[in-house]
VEXDREN-2710 file (C-alpha; in Angstrom, 1 decimal):
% VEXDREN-2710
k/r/px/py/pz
1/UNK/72.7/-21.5/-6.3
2/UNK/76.1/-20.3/-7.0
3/UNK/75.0/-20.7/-10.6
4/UNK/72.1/-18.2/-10.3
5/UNK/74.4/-16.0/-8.6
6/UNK/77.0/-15.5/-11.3
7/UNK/74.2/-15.0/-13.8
8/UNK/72.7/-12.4/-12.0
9/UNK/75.9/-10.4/-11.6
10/UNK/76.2/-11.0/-15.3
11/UNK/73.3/-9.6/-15.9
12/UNK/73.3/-6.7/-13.5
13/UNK/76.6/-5.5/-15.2
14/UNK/75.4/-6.2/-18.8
15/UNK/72.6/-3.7/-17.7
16/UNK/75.0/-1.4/-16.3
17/UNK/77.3/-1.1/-19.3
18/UNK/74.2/-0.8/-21.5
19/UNK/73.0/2.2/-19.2
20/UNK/76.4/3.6/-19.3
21/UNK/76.8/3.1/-23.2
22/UNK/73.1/4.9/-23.4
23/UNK/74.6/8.0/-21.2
24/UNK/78.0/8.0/-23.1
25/UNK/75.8/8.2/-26.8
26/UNK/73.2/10.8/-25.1
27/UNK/75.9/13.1/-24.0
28/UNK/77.3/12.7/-27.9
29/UNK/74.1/13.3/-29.1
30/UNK/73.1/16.2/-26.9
31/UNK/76.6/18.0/-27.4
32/UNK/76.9/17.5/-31.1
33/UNK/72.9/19.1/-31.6
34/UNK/74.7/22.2/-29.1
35/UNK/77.3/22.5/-31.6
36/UNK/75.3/22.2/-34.9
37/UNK/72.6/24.8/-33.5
38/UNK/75.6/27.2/-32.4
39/UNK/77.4/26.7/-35.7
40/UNK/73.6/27.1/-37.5
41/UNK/73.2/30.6/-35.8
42/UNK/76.7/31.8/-36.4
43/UNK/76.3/31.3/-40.0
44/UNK/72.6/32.9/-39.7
45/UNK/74.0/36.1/-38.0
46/UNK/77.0/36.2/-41.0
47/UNK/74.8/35.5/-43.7
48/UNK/72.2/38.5/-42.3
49/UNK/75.7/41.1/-41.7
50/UNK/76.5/40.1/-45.2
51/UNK/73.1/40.7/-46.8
52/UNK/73.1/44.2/-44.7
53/UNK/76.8/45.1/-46.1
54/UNK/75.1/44.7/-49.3
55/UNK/72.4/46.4/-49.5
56/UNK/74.2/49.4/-48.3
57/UNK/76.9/49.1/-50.8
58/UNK/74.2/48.4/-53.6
59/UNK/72.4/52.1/-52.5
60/UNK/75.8/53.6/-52.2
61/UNK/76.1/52.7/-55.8
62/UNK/72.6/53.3/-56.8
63/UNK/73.2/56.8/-55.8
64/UNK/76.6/57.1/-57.2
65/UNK/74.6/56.2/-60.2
66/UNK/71.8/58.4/-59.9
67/UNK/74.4/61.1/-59.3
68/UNK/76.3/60.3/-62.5
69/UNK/73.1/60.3/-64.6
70/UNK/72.3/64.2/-63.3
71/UNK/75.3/65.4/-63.8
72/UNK/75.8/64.0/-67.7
73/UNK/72.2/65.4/-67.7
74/UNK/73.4/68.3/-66.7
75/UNK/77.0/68.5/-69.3
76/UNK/74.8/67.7/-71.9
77/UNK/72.2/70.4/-71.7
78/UNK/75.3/72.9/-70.8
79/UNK/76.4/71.9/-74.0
80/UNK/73.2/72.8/-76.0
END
């Protein structure tokens, strides 16, 4: 009887350290997937300021362009 006993405390905190090992990974698991998804939308909202940055520089420079185009236009038929 004593027997049975000490083998059912055995496995009662067997079970329990399982159970806790189970909680310890979730809480791993569940604060690692907050981090990645965090670190994931950080580098979403960067990469869309970035892609906005340059698109305005690349009109800025269009139109520099543009500009620079009229006005040798312009030189050259001042010059004819």
């Amino acid at each position: 009887m004593d027997i049975n006993f000490k083998i059912q405390i055995s496995i009662a905190s067997l079970t329990s350290s399982v159970e806790l090992f189970q909680d310890i990974l979730f809480l791993v698991i569940f604060f690692t997937t907050i981090l990645l998804i965090t670190l994931i939308a950080i580098d979403i909202f960067k990469t869309i300021s970035t892609i906005k940055k340059f698109k305005t520089n690349f009109k800025e420079q269009f139109d520099e362009l543009i500009k620079f185009i009229t006005n040798s236009e312009n030189i050259d038929n001042k010059e004819k």
